[in-house]
C-alpha positions as a Markdown table, in Angstrom:
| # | Residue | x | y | z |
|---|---|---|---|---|
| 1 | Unk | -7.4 | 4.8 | -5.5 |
| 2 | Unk | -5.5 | 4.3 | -2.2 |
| 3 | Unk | -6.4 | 5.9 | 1.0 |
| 4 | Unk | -3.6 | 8.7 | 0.8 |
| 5 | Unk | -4.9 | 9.7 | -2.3 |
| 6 | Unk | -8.8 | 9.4 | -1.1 |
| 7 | Unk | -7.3 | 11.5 | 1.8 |
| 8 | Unk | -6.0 | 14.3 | 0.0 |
| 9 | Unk | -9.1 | 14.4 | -2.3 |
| 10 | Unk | -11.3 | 14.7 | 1.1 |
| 11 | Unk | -13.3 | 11.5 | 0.1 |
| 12 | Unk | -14.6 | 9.7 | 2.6 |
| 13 | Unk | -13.5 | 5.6 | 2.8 |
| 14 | Unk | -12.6 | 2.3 | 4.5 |
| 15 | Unk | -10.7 | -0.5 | 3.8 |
| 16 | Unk | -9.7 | -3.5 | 5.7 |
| 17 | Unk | -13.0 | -4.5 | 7.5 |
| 18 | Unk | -13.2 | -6.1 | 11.0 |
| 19 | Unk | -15.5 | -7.1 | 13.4 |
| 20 | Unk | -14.1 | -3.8 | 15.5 |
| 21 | Unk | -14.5 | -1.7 | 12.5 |
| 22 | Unk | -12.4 | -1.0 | 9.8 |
| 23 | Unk | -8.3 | -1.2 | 9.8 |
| 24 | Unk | -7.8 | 2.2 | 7.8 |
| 25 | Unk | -10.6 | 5.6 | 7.5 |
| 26 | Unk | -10.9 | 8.5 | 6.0 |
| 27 | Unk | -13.2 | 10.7 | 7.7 |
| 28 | Unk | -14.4 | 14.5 | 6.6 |
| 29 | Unk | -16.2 | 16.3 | 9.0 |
| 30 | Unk | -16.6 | 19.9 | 7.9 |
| 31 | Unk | -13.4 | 21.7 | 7.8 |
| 32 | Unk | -11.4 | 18.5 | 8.8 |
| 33 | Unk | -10.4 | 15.9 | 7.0 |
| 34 | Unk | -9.1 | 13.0 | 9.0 |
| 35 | Unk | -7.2 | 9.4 | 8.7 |
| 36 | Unk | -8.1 | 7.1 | 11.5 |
| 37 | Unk | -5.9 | 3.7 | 11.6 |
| 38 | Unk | -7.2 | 0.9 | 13.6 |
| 39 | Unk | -9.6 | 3.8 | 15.5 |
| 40 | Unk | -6.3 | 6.3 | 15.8 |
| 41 | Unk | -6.6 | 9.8 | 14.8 |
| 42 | Unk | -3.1 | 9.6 | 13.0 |
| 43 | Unk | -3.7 | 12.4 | 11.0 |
| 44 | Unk | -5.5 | 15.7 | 11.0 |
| 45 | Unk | -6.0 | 18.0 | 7.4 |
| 46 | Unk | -7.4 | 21.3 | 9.4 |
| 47 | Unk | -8.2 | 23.2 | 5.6 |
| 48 | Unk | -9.2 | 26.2 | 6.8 |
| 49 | Unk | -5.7 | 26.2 | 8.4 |
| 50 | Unk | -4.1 | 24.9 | 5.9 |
| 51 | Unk | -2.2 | 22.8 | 8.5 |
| 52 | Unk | -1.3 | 19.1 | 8.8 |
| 53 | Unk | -1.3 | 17.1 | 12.2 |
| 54 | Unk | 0.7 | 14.0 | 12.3 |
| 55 | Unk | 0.6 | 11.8 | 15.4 |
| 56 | Unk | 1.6 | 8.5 | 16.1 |
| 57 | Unk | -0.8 | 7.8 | 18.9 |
| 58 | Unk | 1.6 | 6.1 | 21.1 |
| 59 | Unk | 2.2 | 3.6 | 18.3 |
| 60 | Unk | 5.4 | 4.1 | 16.9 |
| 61 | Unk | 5.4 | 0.7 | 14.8 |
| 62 | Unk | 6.3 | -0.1 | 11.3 |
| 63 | Unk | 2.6 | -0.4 | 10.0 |
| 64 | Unk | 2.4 | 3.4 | 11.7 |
| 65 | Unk | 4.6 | 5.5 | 10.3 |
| 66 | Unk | 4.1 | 3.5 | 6.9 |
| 67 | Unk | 0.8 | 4.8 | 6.6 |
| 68 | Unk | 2.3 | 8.2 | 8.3 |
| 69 | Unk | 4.5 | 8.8 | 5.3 |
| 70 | Unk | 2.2 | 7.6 | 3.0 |
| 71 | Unk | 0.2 | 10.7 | 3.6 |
| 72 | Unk | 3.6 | 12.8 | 4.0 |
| 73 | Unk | 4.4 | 11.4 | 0.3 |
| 74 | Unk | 2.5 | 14.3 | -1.3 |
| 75 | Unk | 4.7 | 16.8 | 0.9 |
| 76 | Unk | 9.0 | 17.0 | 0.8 |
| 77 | Unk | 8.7 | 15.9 | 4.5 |
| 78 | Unk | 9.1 | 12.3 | 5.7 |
| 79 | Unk | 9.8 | 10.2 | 9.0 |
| 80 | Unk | 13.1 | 8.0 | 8.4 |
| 81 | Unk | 15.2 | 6.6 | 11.8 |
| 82 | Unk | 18.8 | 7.8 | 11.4 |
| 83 | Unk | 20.7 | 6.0 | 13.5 |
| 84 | Unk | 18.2 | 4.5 | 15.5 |
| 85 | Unk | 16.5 | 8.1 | 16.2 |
| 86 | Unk | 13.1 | 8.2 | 14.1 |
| 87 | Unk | 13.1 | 11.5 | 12.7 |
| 88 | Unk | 10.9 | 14.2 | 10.4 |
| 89 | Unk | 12.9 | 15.4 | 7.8 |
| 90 | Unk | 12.2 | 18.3 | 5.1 |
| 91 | Unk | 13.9 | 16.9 | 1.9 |
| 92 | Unk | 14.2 | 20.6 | 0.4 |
| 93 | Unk | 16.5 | 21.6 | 3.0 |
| 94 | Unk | 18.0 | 18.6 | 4.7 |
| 95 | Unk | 16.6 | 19.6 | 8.0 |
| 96 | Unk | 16.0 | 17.2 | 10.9 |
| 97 | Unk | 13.8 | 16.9 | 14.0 |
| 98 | Unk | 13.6 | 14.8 | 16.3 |
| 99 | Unk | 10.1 | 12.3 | 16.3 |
| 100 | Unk | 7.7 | 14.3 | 19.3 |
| 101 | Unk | 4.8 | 11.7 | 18.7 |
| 102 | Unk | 2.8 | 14.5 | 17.5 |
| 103 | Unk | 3.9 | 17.4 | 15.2 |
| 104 | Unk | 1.9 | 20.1 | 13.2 |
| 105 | Unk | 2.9 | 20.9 | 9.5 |
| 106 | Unk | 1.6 | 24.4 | 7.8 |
| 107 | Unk | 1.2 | 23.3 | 4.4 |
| 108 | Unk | 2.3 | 26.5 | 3.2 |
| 109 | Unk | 5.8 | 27.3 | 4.6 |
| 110 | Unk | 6.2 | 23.5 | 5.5 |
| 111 | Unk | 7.6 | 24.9 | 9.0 |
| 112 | Unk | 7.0 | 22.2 | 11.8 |
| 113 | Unk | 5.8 | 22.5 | 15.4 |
| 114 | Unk | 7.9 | 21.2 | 17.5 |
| 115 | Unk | 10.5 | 21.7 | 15.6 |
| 116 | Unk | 13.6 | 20.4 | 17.8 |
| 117 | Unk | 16.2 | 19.8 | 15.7 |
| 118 | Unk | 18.5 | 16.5 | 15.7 |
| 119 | Unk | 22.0 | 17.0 | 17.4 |
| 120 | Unk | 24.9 | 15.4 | 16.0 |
| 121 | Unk | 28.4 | 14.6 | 17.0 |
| 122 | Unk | 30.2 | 14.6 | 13.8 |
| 123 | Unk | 33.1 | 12.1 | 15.1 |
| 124 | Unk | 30.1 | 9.7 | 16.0 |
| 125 | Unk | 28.3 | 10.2 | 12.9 |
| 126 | Unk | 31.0 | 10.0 | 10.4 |
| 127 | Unk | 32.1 | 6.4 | 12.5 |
| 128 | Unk | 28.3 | 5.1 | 12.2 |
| 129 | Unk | 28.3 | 6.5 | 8.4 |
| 130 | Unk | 31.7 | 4.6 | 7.4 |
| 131 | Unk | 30.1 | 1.4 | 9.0 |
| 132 | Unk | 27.0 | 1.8 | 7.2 |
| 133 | Unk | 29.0 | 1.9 | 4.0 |
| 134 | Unk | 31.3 | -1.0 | 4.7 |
| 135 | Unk | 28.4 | -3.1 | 5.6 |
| 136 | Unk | 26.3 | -2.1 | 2.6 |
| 137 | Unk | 29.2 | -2.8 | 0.5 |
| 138 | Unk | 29.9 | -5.9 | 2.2 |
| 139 | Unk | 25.8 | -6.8 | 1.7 |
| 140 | Unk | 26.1 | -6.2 | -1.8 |
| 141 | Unk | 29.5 | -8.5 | -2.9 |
| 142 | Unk | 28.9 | -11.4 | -0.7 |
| 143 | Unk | 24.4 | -11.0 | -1.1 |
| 144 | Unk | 24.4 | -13.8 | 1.2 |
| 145 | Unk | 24.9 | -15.4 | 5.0 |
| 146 | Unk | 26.1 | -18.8 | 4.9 |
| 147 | Unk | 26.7 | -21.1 | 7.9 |
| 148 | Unk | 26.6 | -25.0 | 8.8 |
| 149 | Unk | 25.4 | -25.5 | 12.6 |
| 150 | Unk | 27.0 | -28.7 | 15.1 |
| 151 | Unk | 23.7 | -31.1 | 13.8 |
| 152 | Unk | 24.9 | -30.3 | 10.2 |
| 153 | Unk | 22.0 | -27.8 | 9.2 |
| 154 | Unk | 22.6 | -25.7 | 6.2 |
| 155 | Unk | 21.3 | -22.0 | 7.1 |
| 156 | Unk | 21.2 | -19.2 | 4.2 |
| 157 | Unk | 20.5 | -16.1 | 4.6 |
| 158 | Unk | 19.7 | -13.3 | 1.9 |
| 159 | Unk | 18.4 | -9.5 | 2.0 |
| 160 | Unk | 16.4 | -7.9 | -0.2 |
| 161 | Unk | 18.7 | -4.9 | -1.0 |
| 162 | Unk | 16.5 | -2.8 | -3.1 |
| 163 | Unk | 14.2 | -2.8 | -0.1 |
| 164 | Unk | 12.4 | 0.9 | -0.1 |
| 165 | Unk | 11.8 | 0.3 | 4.0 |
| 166 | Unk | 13.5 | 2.4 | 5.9 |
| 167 | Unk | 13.6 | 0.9 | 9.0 |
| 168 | Unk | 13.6 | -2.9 | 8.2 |
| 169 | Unk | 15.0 | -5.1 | 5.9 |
| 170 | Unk | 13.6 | -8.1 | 4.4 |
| 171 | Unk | 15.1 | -11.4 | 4.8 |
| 172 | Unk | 14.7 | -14.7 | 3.2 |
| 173 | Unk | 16.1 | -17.5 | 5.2 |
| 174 | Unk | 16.5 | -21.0 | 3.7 |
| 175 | Unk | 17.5 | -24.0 | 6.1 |
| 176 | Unk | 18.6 | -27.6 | 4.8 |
| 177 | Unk | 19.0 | -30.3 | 7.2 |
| 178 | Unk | 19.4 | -33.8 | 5.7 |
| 179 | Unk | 16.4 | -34.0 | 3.4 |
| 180 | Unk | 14.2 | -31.3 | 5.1 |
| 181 | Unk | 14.3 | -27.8 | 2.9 |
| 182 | Unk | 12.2 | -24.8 | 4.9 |
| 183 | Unk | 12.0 | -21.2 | 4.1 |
| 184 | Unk | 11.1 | -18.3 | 5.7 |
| 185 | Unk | 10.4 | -14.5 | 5.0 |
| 186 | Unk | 10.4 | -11.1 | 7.6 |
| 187 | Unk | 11.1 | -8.3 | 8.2 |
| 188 | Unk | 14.2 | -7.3 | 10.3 |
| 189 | Unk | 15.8 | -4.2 | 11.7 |
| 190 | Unk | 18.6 | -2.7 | 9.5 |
| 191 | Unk | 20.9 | -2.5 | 12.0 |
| 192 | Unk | 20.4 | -6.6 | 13.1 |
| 193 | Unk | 21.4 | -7.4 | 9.6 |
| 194 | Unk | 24.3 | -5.0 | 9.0 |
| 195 | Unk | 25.5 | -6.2 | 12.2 |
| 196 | Unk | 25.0 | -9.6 | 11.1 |
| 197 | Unk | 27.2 | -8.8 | 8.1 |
| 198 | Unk | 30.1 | -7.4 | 9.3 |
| 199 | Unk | 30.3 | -10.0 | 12.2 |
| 200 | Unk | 29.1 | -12.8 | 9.9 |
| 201 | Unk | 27.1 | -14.5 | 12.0 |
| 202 | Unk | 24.0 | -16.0 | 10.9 |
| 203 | Unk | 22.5 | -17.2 | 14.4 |
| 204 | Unk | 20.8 | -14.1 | 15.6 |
| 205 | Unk | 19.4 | -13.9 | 12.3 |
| 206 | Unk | 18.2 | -17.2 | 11.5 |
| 207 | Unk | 16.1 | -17.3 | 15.2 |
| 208 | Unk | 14.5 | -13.8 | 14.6 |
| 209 | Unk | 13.1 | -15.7 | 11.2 |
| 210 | Unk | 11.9 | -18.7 | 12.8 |
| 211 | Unk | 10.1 | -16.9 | 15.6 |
| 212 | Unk | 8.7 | -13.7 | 14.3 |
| 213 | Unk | 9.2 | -14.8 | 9.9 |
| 214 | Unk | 6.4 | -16.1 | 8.0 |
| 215 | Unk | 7.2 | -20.0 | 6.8 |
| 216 | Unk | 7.3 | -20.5 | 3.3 |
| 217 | Unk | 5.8 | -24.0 | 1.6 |
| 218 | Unk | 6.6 | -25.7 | -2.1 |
| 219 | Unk | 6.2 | -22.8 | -4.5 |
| 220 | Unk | 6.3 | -19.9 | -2.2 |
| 221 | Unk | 9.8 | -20.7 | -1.6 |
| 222 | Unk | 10.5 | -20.8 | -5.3 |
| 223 | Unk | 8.8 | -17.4 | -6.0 |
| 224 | Unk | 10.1 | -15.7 | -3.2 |
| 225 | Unk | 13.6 | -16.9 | -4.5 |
| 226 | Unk | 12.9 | -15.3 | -8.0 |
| 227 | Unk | 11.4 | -12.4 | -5.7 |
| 228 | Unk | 14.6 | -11.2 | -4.0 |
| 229 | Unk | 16.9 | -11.9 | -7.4 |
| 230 | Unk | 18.3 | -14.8 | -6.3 |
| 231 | Unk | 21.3 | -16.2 | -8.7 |
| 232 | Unk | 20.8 | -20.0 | -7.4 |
| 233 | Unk | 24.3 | -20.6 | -8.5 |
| 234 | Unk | 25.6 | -19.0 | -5.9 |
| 235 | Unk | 23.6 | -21.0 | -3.5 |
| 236 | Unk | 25.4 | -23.6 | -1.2 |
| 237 | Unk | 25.4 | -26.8 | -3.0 |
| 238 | Unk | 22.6 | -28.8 | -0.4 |
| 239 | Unk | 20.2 | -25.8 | -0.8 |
| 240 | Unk | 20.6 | -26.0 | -4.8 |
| 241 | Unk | 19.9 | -29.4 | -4.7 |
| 242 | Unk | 16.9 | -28.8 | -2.5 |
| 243 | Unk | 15.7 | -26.6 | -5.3 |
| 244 | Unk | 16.4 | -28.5 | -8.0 |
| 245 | Unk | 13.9 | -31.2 | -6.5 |
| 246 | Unk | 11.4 | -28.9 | -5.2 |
| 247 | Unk | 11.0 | -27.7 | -9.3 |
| 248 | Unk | 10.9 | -30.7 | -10.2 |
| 249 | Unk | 8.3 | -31.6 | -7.2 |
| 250 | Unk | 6.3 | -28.5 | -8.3 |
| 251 | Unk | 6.2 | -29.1 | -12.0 |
């Protein structure tokens, strides 16, 4: 059972213990039923109510509104950025607002409090929209970022297109030079790799990865390959070859 589930149920639970105390709770306390995340009250089920508090605590990361929306998954309202503006939107009608920090749902009418709606310039939006498209479009024909720096290093880079984040990406980055092969995995801002794309660039990209990416060893490389649907014969030749002798390594 996972903790959104546990929270709609009102049953009381933890899960990812640390000395501090645990990363995620569910708390119920009479008419109350709360979800604390890393000691933040992020959410609030008032039953008697029958009204939802969401509040980001002053911690508007990825990890928070995950676990945000996670809870909002039972309800046609989610938090999505739109243009670099994080936003609560109500699926049933197509309504924005624009992310307060702290907003109160009534379960019943699923009106929200603030409720300040998103302003849009339809010229601007209708620009951002076509180059959203064109780089999508452009992600999905060419799957790949392909470049050859001055000291001859061969740097791929490949996006997980079926990503369901909403705000990030994730990115795969394999780097050849001579007869070292590395890899590297993260998570990057939509916007960093579309722009990537349409400028095709790879260098903003690839030092993102090696600073803030999780390095990948032997057969992580090779499952995180088969893990973003990699067709390897598309691949430049030095990184196939690296491949080739890292299966052969790993067998």
């Amino acid at each position: 059972m996972s903790l959104a589930e546990a929270f709609w149920m009102a049953k009381p639970c933890w899960k990812g213990c640390r000395k501090s105390g645990p990363r995620d709770k569910v708390v119920v306390e009479g008419g109350e039923v709360r979800y604390f995340l890393w000691g933040s009250q992020i959410v609030t089920w008032n039953k008697k109510e029958n009204t939802l508090r969401v509040d980001d605590c002053h911690w508007k990361t990825t990890l928070t509104f995950k676990r945000l929306n996670s809870i909002l998954s039972k309800l046609p309202i989610f938090i999505r950025s739109i243009h670099g503006v994080t936003c609560l939107v109500d699926s049933t009608t197509g309504t924005e607002y624009v992310w307060e920090g702290v907003h109160l749902i009534h379960l019943e009418t699923h009106a929200v409090h603030p409720g300040i709606l998103r302003k849009t310039n339809p010229k601007v939006s209708q620009a951002l929209q076509k180059y959203y498209t064109t780089a999508t479009e452009l992600m999905s024909k060419h799957r790949q970022l392909v470049a050859q720096t001055l000291t001859d290093e061969v740097v791929c880079l490949i996006p997980k297109l079926y990503s369901n984040g909403q705000f990030q990406l994730s990115l795969l980055g394999l780097y050849v030079n001579g007869d070292a092969f590395r890899g590297y995995v993260g998570k990057v801002a939509c916007s960093k790799v579309y722009s990537a794309f349409m400028k095709n660039t790879t260098q903003s990209l690839a030092d993102h990865l090696t600073m803030k990416g999780e390095e990948l060893y032997g057969q992580e490389i090779l499952s995180a390959i088969s893990e973003f649907r990699v067709e390897t014969t598309c691949l430049p030749p030095k990184v196939v070859r690296q491949l080739a002798l890292l299966k052969l390594v790993e067998a």
